[in-house]
C-alpha positions in Angstrom: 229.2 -110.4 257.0 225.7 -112.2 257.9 226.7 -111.6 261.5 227.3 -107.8 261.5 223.8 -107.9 259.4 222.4 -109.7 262.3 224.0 -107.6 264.9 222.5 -104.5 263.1 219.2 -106.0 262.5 219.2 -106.5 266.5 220.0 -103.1 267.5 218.0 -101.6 265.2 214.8 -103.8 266.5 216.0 -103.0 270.2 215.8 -99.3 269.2 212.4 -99.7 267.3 211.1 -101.6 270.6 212.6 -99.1 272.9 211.2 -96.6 271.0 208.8 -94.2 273.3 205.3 -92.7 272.1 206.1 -89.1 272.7 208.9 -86.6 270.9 207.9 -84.1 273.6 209.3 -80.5 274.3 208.8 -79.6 277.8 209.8 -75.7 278.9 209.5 -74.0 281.8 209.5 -70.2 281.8 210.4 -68.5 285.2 210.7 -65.2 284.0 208.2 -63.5 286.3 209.7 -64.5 289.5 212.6 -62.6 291.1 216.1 -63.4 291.9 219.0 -64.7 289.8 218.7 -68.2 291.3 216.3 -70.4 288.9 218.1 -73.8 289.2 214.9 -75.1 290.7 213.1 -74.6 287.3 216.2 -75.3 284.9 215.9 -79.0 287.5 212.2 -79.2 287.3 212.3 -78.7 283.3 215.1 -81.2 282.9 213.3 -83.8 285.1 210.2 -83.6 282.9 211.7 -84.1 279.9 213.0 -86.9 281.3 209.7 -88.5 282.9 207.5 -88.0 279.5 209.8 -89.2 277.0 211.2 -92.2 279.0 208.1 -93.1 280.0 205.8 -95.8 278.1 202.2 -94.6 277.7 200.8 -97.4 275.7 201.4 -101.2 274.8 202.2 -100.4 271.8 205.9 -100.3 270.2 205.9 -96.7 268.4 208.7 -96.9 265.2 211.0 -93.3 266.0 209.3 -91.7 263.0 205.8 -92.6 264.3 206.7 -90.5 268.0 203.7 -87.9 268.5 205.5 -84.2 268.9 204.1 -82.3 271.2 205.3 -79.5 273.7 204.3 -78.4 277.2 204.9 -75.2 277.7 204.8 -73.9 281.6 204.6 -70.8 283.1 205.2 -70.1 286.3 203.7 -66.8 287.9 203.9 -67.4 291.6 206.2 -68.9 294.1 205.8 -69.1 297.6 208.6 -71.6 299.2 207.6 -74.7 297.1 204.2 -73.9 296.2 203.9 -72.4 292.5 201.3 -71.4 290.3 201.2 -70.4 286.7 199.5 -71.7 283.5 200.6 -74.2 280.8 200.2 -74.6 277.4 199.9 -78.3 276.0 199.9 -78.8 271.7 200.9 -81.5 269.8 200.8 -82.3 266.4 200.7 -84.8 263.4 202.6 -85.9 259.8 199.9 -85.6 257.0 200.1 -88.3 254.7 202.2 -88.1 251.9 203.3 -84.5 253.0 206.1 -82.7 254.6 203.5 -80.3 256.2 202.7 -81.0 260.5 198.7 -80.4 261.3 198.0 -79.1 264.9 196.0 -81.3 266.7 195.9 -80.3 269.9 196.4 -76.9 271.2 194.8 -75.8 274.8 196.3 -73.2 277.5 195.5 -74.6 280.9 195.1 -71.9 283.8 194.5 -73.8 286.7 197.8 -74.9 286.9 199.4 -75.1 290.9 201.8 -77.8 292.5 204.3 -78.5 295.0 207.8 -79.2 294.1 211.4 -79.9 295.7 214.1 -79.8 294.0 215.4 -83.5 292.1 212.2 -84.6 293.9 211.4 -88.0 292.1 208.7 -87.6 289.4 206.5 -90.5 289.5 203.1 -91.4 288.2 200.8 -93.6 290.1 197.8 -95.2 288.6 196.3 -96.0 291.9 197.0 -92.9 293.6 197.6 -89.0 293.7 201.0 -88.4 293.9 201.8 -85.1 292.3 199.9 -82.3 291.0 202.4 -81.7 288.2 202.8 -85.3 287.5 199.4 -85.7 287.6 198.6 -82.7 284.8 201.2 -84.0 282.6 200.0 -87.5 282.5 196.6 -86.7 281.9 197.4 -84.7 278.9 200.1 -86.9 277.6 196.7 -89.4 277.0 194.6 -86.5 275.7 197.5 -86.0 273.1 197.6 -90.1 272.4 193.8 -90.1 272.6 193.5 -87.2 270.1 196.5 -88.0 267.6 194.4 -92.2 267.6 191.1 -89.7 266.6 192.4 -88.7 263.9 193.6 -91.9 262.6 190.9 -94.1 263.4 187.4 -93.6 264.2 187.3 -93.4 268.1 190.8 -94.9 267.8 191.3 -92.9 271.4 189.2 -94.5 273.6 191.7 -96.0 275.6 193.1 -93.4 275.9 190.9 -91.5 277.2 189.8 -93.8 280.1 193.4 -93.8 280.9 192.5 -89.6 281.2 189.6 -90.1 283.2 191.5 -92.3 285.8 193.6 -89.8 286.0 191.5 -87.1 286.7 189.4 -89.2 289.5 192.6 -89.8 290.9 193.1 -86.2 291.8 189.6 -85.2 292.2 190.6 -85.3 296.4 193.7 -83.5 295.7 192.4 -80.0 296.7 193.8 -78.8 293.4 191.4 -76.9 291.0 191.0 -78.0 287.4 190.1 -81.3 288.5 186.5 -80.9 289.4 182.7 -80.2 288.0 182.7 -77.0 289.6 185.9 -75.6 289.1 184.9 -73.7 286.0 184.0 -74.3 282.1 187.6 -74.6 280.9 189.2 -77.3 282.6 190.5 -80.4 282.7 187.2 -82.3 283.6 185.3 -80.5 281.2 187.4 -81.4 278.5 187.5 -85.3 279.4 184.2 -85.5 280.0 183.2 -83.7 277.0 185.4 -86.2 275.2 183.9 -89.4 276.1 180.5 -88.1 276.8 178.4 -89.7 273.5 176.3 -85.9 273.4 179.8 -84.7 271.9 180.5 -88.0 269.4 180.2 -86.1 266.8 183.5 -84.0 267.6 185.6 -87.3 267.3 184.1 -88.4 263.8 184.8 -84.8 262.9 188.3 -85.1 264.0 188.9 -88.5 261.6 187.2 -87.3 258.5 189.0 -84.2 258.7 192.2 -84.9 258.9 192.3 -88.8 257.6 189.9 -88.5 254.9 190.7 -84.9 254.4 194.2 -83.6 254.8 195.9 -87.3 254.1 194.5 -87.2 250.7 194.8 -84.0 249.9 198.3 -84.6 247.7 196.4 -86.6 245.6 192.6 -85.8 245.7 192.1 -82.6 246.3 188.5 -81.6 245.8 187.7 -84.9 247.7 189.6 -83.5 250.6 188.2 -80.5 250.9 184.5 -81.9 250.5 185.4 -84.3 253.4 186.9 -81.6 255.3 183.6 -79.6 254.8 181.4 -82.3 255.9 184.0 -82.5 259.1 182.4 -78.5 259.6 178.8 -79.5 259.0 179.5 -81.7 262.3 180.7 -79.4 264.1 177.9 -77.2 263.1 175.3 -79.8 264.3 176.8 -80.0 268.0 176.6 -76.4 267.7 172.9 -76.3 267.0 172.6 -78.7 270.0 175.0 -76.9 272.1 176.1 -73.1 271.1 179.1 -73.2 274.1 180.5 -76.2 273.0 183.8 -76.4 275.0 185.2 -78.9 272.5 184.3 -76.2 269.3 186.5 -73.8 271.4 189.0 -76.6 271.7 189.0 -77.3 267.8 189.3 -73.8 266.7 192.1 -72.7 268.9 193.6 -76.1 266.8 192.6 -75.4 263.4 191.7 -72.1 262.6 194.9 -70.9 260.4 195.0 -74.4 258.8 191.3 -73.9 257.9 191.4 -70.3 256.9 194.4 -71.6 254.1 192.8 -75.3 253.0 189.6 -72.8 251.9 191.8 -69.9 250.2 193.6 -72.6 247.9 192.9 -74.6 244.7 190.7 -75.8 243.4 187.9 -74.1 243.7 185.4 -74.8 246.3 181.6 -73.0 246.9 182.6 -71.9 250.5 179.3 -70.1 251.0 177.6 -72.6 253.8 180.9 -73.2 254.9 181.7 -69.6 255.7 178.7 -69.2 257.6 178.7 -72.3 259.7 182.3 -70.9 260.6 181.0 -67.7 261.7 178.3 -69.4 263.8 180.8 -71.9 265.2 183.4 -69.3 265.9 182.9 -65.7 265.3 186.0 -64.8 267.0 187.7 -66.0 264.3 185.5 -63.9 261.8 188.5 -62.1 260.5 190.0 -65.5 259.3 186.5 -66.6 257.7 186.8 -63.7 255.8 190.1 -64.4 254.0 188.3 -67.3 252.5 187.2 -66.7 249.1 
């Protein structure tokens, strides 16, 4: 008996050890380019599946239940022999304490999306080199997803892995590929790490922990204290607006948490939502019709 214990107790630490970082979705949608033979993508979908579950992002030993889930949606748009382009859409999201209920955390649709691929082509990363455009996106997310998902547990609990980002992206910075570089638009990938580590932004990050772990993992017990946390989360964000109306990373929240904030503020108990309503509107009057709902 105390040896099938032991024998269990062993495969189930071998699992716990083995145990990857990321419970990740990766689709790729081909839909726009002709012809009926698409066994390139159904390959090039299977293969990444394969590359960002298997592979280990961290030091750490993640317990199965503690696995980030996230998805990477990809589009593909254009093909021209093994050259495609398309966009893809990266979110990922988080248990809330003491809740069945999954917050977004990260939610972003990349456009400058473009690589070269040949069918069962290895898919490796290299931390020392640009190998792959597509390997090279979906790393650098995969620790923008760790990085965010350690914000919102720990105050600038993603630092790591955000350097791990950044190497990344100068990596690929003499790839030729766009996305990667100061001028290659507002929206991209350097904009968004930069933005991240820069100190002007700070503020963003402790918004991220005390909104969602002294906000939303206490609200099953303390719920008036959640929400005034979660408030004071807004104020932040309010302030980097005063200092910087086109905030990329308030774009990058709001796409996130809009819905989630929009019902938090239209439940019990009651809550004077006056200031908050109009730092919202400042913040993002796109989402004015959302604001609105909140009485």
């Amino acid at each position: 008996m105390l040896k099938v214990i032991k024998i269990v107790f062993i495969f189930f630490m071998a699992v716990q050890l083995n145990a990857q970082e990321l419970n990740c979705t990766v689709s790729v949608n081909s839909d726009k380019i002709p012809g009926s033979n698409k066994k390139v993508f159904t390959t090039l979908e299977t293969s990444l599946n394969e590359f960002v579950n298997q592979k280990r992002w961290t030091s750490f030993n993640f317990k199965p239940q503690e696995r980030i889930n996230c998805n990477f949606t990809i589009t593909i748009l254009e093909q021209s022999g093994n050259d495609f382009k398309g966009h893809i859409q990266i979110q990922s999201s988080r248990p809330v304490y003491n809740a069945t209920y999954l917050t977004p955390i990260f939610n972003f649709k990349d456009d400058n999306f473009a690589f070269q691929y040949t069918e069962y082509e290895p898919l490796q990363f290299n931390q020392n080199s640009f190998e792959s455009n597509i390997v090279s996106i979906v790393t650098f997310y995969s620790y923008i997803i760790l990085g965010m998902d350690a914000d919102s547990f720990m105050l600038n609990g993603g630092s790591n892995y955000y350097t791990m980002a950044q190497n990344v992206l100068a990596q690929a910075q003499q790839s030729g590929y766009s996305g990667w570089n100061q001028n290659d638009g507002s929206k991209t990938r350097y904009t968004l790490i930069d933005n991240l580590i820069s100190p002007t932004y700070s503020k963003f990050r402790e918004a991220m922990y005390q909104y969602h772990r002294n906000g939303l993992d206490i609200m099953s017990g303390e719920t008036k204290k959640a929400k005034d946390n979660i408030g004071n989360s807004i104020t932040m964000l309010k302030a980097i607006f005063d200092a910087r109306p086109n905030a990329f990373l308030l774009r990058v929240f709001m796409d996130s948490k809009s819905d989630e904030i929009a019902k938090v503020f239209s439940e019990g108990p009651r809550y004077d939502t006056f200031k908050l309503k109009e730092d919202l509107m400042k913040i993002s009057p796109i989402n004015a019709a959302k604001w609105n709902e909140i009485k």
